[in-house]
N, C-alpha and C positions, 0 to 999 in steps of 0.2 A: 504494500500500500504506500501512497506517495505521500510525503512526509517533507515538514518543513522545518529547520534547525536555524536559531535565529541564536549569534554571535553574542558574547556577552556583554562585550559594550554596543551592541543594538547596529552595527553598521554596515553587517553583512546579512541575508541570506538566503541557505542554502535547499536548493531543491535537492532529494533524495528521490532515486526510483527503484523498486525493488526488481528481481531480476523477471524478465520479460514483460515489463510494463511501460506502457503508453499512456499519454497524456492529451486528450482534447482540447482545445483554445480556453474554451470555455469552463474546461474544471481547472487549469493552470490557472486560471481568473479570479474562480470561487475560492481556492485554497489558497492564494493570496491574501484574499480580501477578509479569509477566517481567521488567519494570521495578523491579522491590524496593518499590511503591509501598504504603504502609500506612494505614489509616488510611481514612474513609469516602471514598467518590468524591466529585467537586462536585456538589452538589445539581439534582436532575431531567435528571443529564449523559445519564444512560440513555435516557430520553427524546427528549432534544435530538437525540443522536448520532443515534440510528435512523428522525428524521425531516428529515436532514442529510443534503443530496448535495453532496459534495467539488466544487473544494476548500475547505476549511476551515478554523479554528483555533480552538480551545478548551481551556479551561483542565480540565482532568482532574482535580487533586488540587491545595490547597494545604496548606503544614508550619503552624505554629503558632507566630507567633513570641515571641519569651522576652521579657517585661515586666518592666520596672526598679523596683528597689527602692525605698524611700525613705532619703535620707541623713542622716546622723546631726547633729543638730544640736548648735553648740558656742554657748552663754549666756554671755556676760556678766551678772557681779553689782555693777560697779561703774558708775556711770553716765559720760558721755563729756562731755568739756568742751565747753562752748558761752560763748562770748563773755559776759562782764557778772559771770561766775562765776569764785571759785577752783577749781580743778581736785580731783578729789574726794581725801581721804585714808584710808590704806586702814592699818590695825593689824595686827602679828606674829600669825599665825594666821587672819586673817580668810580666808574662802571669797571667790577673784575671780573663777571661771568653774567652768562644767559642762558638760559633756557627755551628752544624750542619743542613747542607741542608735539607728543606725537599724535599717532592717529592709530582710530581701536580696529582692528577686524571684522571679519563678517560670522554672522552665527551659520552654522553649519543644522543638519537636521540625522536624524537614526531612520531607518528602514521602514519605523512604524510611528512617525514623526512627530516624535519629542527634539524639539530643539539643544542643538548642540553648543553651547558659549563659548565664544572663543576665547583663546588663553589671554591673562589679562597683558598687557603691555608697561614695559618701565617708563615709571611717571617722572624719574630722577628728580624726587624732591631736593631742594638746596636744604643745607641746614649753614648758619653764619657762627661763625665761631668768633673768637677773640677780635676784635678791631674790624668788624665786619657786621653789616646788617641785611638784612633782607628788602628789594623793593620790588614793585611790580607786581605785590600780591603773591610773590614768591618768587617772580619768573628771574629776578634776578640779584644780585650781591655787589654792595656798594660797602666802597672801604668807607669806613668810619674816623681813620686817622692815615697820616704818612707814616709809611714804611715797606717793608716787606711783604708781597702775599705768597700764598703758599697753601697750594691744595690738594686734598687728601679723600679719593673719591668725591662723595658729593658736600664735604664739607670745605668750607674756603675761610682763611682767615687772613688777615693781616697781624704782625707783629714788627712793633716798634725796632727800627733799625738804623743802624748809625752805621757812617762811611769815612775810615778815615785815610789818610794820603800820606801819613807818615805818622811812625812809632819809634819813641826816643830810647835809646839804651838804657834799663835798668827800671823801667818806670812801667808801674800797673793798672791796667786798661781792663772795666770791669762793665758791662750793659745788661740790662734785665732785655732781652730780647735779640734779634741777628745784630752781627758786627761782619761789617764788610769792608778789607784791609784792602787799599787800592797800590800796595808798596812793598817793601822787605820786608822783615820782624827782623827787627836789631838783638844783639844778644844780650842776657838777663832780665828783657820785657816778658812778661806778667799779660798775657790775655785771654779774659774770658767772658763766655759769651751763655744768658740761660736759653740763647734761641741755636740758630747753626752761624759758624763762624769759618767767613771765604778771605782766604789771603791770596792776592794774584802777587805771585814773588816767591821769594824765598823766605825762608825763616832759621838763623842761623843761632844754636845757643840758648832760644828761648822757650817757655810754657805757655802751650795753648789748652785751653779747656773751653765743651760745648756742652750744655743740654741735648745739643743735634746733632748736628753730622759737621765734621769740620772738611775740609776743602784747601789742601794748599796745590796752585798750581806750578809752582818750583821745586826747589828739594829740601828737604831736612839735613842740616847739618850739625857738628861740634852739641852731642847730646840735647839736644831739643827733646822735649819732651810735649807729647800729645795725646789726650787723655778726652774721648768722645761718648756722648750717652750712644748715641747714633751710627752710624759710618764713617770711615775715614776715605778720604782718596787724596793721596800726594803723586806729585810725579817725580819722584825718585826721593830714597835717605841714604845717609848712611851716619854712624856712631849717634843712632835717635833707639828713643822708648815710645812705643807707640800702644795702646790701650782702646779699642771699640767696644762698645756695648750692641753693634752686627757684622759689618763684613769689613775689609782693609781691601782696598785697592791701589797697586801701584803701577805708574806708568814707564819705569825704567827697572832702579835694579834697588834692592835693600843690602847692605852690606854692612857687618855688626850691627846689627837692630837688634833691641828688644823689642817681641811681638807680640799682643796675645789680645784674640777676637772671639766675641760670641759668636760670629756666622764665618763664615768661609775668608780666608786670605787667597787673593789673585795677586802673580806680578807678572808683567808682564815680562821683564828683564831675568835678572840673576839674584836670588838667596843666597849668601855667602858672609859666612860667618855669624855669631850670636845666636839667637834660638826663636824660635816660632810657634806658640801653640794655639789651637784655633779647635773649632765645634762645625763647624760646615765642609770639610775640603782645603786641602792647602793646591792651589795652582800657579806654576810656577813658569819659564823657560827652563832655567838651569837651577840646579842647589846643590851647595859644597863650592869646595875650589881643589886643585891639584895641590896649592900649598897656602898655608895661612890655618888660621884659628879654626877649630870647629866651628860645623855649623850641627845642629839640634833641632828636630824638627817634633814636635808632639801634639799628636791630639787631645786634646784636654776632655775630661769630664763636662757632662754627661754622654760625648760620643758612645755609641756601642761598640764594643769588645770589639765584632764583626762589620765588616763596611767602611773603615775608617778610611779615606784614601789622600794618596798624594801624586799629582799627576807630576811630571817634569815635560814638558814637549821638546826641549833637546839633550837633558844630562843629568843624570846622577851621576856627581863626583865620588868617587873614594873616600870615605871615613866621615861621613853626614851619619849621625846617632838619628836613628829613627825610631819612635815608641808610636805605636799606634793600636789600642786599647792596652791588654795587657801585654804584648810582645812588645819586645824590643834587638832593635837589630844596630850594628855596625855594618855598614857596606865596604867588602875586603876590596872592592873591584869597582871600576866606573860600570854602568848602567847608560844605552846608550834612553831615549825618549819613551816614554812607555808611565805605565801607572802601579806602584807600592799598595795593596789593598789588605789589612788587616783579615786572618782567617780566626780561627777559634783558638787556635795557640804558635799562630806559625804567620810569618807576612809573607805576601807572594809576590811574583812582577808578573805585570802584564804590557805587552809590547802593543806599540798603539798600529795599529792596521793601515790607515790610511794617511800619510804621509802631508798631506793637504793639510790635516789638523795644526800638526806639524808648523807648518807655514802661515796658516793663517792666525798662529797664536787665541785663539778662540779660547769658549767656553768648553770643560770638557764634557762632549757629545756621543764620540765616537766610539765605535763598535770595539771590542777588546779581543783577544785571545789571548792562551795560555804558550808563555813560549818553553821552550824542553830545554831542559839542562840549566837553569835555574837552582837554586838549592839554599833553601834556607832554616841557619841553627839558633838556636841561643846567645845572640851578640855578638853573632855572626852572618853577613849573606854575601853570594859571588852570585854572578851574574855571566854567560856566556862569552 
């Protein structure tokens, strides 16, 4: 007997015919219509069915399903900092963002037709944080004082910020909010900042501190010291202590640093010499040297035992002390580019496949294998 099976979210269905059975136009119509079924049959079914002997299965009726709207987009009007640059300044009144509307979708309907709602759409409400209010009945966000803006998802605030062009040797430089250094840092100055603090220059000798993320676009020299709630990125140190509360990024080489990050350290240069421990990843060019000081590389607690890694994209030098959960190793032997991965009681290497990564100093992405004749002891590893 022919029989109809209707899908459980309502948007398909199904004719069943039992074995050698036929369908009339008009009882296809009826048991449709027993069914609550609305809406046209599937195309040429009438046909199909009456020259169909069971058993069989066939789609009888589908619903219409409900098509998504488009979501509302939110603009930025200030532009977003990029390295080499002061960060932008924004005037009492000025417009920092907008919102356009989106637009809702169409209702869709089921097989026996109950309508279908379409999925709702992102309204991107604003919300106004510090130095910032709302106008336009939401649609948009106006600074409330001079300074700095800075947006975080759909929240936008400005913070008090000061710019200054030159910092005197020995002397303490202190803002409740960003401090944007347009010059050097002389040595034994004193700066800190409770917002994020961008120095285009160098800083040679002296203590930076942020609430945020600090930013030098020169190098660290003669022990500087930089100590960040946020991220750091310099482009190049060397004989610095460096402290983030997430990732360290550098644009050249670290040599004697002190390092230690809650999230991942990147360089893109050379690690050499002093020590590094970090919670996300250490990514490096090179680490160790042929001669000079040790370099010490650790992944700090709470990484796991297992997964801890270290990529080099061109070298593992000779005699880099590496601890990554509970192993720890001494490398007898250079390592040519490849990645150090902590196992359950043994570290292993793995050689990086594609030579491209290599080159293009990136993120590390790339597909791994296990290379042979590798072998690694107790504060001990060689490499082929």
């Amino acid at each position: 007997m022919a029989r109809v099976v209707i899908s459980p979210d309502k948007m398909v269905a199904t004719l069943l015919l039992d074995a050698a059975e036929r369908l009339a136009p008009h009882a296809l119509r009826d048991l449709a219509a027993a069914h609550g079924l609305v809406g046209p049959l599937a195309p040429d079914l009438l046909a199909l069915a009456q020259g169909t002997v069971g058993p069989a299965a066939m789609v009888l009726a589908s619903g219409v399903p409900a098509t998504r709207g488009i979501d509302a987009q939110a603009i930025l009007l200030f532009s977003r900092w990029t390295p080499g640059d002061l960060p932008t300044q924004v005037a009492p009144g000025q417009m920092l963002a907008v919102r356009v509307p989106g637009r809702p979708g169409h209702a869709g309907r089921t097989v026996t037709g109950e309508p279908v709602p379409p999925p709702d759409v992102d309204v991107l409400p604003f919300r106004a944080g510090r130095g910032a209010a709302l106008g336009g009945g939401g649609a948009t966000v106006i600074a409330e004082i001079g300074g700095a803006p800075h947006a975080a998802g759909q929240v936008v605030i400005v913070r008090p910020a000061i710019v200054l062009d030159r910092i005197a040797p020995g002397r303490r430089y202190a803002f409740d909010g960003d401090m944007h250094i347009g010059c050097d840092v002389a040595p034994d100055a004193e700066v800190e900042a409770t917002g994020d603090l961008v120095v285009a220059g160098d800083v040679v000798g002296a203590r930076l501190r942020a609430g945020g993320q600090v930013v030098v676009t020169g190098r660290l020299a003669s022990w500087t010291e930089v100590v960040a709630g946020g991220d750091i990125v310099v482009g190049g140190a060397a004989d610095a202590g460096l402290m983030s509360g997430g990732t360290i990024r550098c644009g050249g080489d670290l040599v004697r640093c002190q390092i230690k990050a809650r999230g991942a350290v990147v360089v893109a240069g050379a690690f050499r010499g002093g020590s590094v421990s970090w919670q996300g990843g250490l990514d490096v060019g090179e680490i160790g040297a042929d001669r000079g000081e040790t370099t010490v590389a650790i992944a700090a607690a709470p990484a796991p035992a297992t997964g801890a890694w270290i990529r080099a994209r061109d070298r593992f030098h000779r005699g880099v002390v590496v601890k990554l959960g509970d192993a720890e190793h001494v490398l007898a032997d250079a390592l040519d580019g490849g990645v150090l991965v902590a196992g359950d009681d043994r570290i292993a290497w793995l050689a990086l496949v594609d030579p491209a990564f290599r080159a293009a100093r990136g993120p590390w992405v790339g597909t791994m294998v296990p290379t042979a004749g590798f072998v690694a002891s107790p504060n001990r590893a060689s490499g082929p």
